[in-house]
C-alpha positions in Angstrom: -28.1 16.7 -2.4 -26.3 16.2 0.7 -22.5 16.7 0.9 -21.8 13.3 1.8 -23.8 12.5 -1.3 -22.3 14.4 -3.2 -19.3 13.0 -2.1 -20.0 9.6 -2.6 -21.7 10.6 -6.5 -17.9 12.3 -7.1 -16.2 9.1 -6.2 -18.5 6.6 -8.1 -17.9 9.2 -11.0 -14.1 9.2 -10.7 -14.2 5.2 -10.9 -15.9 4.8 -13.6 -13.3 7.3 -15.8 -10.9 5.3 -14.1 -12.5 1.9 -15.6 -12.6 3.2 -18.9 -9.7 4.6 -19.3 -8.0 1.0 -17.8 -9.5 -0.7 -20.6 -7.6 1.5 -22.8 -4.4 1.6 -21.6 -2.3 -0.6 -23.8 -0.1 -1.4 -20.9 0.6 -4.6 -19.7 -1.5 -6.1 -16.8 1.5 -5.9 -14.0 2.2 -2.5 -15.6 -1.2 -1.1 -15.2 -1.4 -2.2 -11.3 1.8 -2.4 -9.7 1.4 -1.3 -6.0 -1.9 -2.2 -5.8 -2.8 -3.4 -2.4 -6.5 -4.3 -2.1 -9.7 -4.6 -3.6 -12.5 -2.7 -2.0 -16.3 -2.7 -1.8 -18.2 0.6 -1.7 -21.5 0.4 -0.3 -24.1 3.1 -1.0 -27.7 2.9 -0.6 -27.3 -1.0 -1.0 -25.9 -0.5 -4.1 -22.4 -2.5 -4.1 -19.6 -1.7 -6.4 -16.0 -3.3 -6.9 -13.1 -1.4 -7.3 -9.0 -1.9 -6.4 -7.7 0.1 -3.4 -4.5 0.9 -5.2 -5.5 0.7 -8.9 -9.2 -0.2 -10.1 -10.2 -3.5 -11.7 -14.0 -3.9 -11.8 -13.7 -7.8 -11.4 -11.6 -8.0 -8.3 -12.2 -10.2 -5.5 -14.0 -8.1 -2.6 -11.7 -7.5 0.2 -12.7 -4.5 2.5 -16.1 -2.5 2.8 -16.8 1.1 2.8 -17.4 2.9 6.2 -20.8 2.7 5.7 -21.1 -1.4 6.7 -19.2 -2.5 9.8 -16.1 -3.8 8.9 -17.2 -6.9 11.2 -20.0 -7.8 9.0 -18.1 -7.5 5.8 -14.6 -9.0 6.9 -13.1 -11.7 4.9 -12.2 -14.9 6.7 -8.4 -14.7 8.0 -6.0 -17.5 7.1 -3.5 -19.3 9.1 -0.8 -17.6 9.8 2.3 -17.8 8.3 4.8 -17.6 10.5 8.0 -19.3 10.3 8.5 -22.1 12.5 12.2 -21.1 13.8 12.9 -17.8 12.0 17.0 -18.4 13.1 16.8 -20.7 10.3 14.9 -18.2 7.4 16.5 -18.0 4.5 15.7 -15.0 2.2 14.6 -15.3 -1.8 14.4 -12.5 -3.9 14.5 -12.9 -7.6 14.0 -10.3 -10.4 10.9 -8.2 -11.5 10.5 -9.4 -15.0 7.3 -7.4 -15.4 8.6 -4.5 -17.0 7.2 -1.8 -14.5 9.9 1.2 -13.8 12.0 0.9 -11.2 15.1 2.6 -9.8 17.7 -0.6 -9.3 20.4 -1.2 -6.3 20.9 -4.8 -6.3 19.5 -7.6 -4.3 19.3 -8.1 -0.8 21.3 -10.9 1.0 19.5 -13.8 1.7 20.6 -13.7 5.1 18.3 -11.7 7.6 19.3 -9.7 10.6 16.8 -10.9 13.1 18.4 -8.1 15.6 16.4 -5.3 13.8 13.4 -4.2 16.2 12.7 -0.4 14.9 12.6 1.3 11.3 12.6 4.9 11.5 11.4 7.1 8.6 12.1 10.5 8.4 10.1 12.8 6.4 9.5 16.7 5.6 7.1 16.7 8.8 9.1 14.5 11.4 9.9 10.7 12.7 7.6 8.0 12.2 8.7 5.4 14.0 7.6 1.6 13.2 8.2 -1.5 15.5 9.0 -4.4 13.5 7.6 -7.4 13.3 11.4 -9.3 12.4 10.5 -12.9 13.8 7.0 -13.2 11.7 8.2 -11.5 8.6 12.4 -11.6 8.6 12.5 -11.1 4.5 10.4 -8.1 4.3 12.3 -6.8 7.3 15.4 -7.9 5.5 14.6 -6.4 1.9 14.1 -3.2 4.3 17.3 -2.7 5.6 18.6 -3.6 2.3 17.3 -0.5 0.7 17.6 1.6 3.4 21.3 1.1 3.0 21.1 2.0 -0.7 19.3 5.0 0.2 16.5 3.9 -2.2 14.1 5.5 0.0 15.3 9.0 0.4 13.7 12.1 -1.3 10.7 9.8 -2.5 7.4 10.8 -2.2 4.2 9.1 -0.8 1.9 9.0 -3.7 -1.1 8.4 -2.5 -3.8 8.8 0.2 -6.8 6.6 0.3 -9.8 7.5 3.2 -13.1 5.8 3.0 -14.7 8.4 0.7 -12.6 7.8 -2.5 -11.6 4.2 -1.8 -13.6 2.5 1.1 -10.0 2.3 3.2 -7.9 4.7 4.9 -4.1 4.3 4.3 -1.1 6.0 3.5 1.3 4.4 0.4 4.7 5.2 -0.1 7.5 3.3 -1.3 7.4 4.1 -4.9 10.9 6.0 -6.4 9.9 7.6 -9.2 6.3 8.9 -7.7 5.6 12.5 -8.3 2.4 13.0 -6.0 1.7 16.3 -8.0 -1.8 15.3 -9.2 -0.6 15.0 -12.4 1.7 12.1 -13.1 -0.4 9.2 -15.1 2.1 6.5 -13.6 2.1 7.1 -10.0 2.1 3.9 -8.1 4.2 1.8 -10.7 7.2 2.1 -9.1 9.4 -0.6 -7.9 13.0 -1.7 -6.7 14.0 -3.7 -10.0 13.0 -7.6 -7.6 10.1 -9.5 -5.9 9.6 -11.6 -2.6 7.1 -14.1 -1.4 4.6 -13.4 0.8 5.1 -13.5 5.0 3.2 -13.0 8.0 -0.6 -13.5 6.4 -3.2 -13.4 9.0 -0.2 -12.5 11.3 -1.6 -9.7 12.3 -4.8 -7.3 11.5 -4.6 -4.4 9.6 -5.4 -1.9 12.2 -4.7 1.5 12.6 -0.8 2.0 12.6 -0.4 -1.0 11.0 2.2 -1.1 8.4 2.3 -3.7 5.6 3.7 -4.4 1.8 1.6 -3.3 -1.3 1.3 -5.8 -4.2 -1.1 -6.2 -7.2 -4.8 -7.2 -7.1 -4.9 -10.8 -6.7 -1.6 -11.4 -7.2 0.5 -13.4 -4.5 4.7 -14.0 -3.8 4.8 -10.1 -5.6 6.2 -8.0 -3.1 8.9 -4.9 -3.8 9.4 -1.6 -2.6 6.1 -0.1 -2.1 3.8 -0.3 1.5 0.7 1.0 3.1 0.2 2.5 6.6 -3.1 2.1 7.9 -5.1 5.4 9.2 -8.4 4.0 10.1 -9.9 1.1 11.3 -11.9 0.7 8.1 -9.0 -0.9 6.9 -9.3 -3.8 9.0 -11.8 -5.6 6.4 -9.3 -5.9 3.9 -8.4 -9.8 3.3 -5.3 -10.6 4.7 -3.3 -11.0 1.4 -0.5 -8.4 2.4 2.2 -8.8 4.4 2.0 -6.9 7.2 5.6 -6.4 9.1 5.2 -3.7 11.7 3.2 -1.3 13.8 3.4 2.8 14.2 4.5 3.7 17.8 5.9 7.1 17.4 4.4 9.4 14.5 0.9 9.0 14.6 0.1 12.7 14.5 2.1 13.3 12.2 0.1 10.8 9.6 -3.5 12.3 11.0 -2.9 15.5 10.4 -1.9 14.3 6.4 -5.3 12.2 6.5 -7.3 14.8 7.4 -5.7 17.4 4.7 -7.8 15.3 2.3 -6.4 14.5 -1.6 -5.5 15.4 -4.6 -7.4 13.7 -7.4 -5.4 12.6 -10.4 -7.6 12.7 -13.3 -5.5 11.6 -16.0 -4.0 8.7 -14.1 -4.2 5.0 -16.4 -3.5 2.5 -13.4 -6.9 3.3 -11.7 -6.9 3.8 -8.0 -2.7 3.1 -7.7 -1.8 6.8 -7.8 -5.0 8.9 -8.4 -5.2 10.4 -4.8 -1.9 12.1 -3.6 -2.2 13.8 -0.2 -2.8 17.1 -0.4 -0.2 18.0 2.7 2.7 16.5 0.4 5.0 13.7 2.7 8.4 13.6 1.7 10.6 10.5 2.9 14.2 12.0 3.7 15.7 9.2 5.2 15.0 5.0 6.2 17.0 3.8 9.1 16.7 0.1 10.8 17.8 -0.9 14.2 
């Protein structure tokens, strides 16, 4: 057996202990798959299988393809985007997270935006990454953003989890959960939130390219947003449906964010929520501080 084989067999293996031990979790639905972002389809040898990018569900709608089919051939149709017509006149509504996943609590942000902010900075254990913001096409998410960044909510949390095409079909980065331990170990990576939830912004706005930043929500769920996002680090991520908000691209940092890719993952065998916090980076990325300007 090849490596790449072998590779693909250990994934396929690892989602189906994932699947069962899903359907024995007695968690609640939102519990089990907070952060979730997509819903990916792995194709080996013609043999297709369904699984969530950020926590499995076998009956998921199929949003991206492996790196072994082109992402043009497998890409869903992108919807209108939703941009707001005059975003001087957006008005911001967050509301609480009544789903009962942990979360670490500052408050709600204002439901005025600050369309002035063109740059979020994120410093972590390994340098800047630098993020030019997409404020006029997605103002709340922006908004909820700065709110946060103010509270600190960000700082000292960990990225939690690495996805690349061999154990999830995608290549991204997710962060944004503040109790996350990214150890390998911890069955409730990915659950995470900021205590409130926010509708949907920017859909079809803008594809999910490499160095595209957007907001992780669960499988099929809409209007969910919170605290946690996903970088994209390859362009196999451009076949996921456009069901996440995206809100701004990578322009410094880039490096930084290969070099974690390429150190590969840590798999998390006893995690319950399936994909949403099984595969920490093995080069661990530490958020020390948000900033917005």
């Amino acid at each position: 057996m090849s490596g790449e084989d072998r590779q693909s067999q250990l994934a396929r293996e690892h989602k189906e202990r994932q699947a069962q031990r899903a359907e024995q979790a007695t968690k609640s639905k939102r519990n089990a798959f907070i952060g979730v972002g997509a819903a990916v389809v792995v194709v080996v040898g013609g043999l297709i299988a369904t699984s969530a990018l950020l926590g499995g569900k076998s009956d998921a709608k199929p949003e991206a393809a492996a790196s072994s089919a082109a992402p043009s051939e497998t890409a869903a149709p992108q919807p209108t985007p939703t941009v707001p017509t005059d975003p001087s006149k957006a008005s911001c509504s967050y509301r609480k997270d009544d789903s009962g996943s942990p979360a670490k609590k500052v408050g709600m942000p204002p439901s005025k935006p600050n369309l002035k902010l063109k740059t979020m900075t994120i410093t972590t254990n390994h340098g800047d990454i630098v993020i030019d913001l997409a404020t006029a096409q997605a103002p709340c998410t922006v908004n909820s953003f700065a709110f946060l960044a103010k509270k600190n909510f960000y700082d000292n949390t960990k990225c939690h989890r690495l996805a690349t095409p061999e154990n999830s079909g995608v290549a991204m980065l997710q962060c944004g959960d503040p109790l996350a331990k990214a150890d390998g170990e911890n069955p409730t990576d990915g659950q995470g939130s900021s205590g409130y939830v926010f509708d949907d912004e920017n859909l079809g706005g803008m594809p999910y390219t490499k160095g595209t930043v957007a907001l992780a929500q669960p499988p099929d769920a809409k209007n969910q947003n919170g605290s946690q996002f996903w970088i994209s680090l390859g362009v196999e991520t451009t076949a996921i449906e456009a069901a996440y908000t995206p809100f701004g691209t990578v322009s410094k940092g880039m490096d930084i964010l290969d070099k974690v890719f390429k150190g590969g993952w840590i798999t998390n065998p006893e995690d319950i929520t399936g994909d949403g916090g099984s595969t920490a980076p093995k080069i661990p990325v530490v958020i020390k501080d948000v900033k917005l300007s």
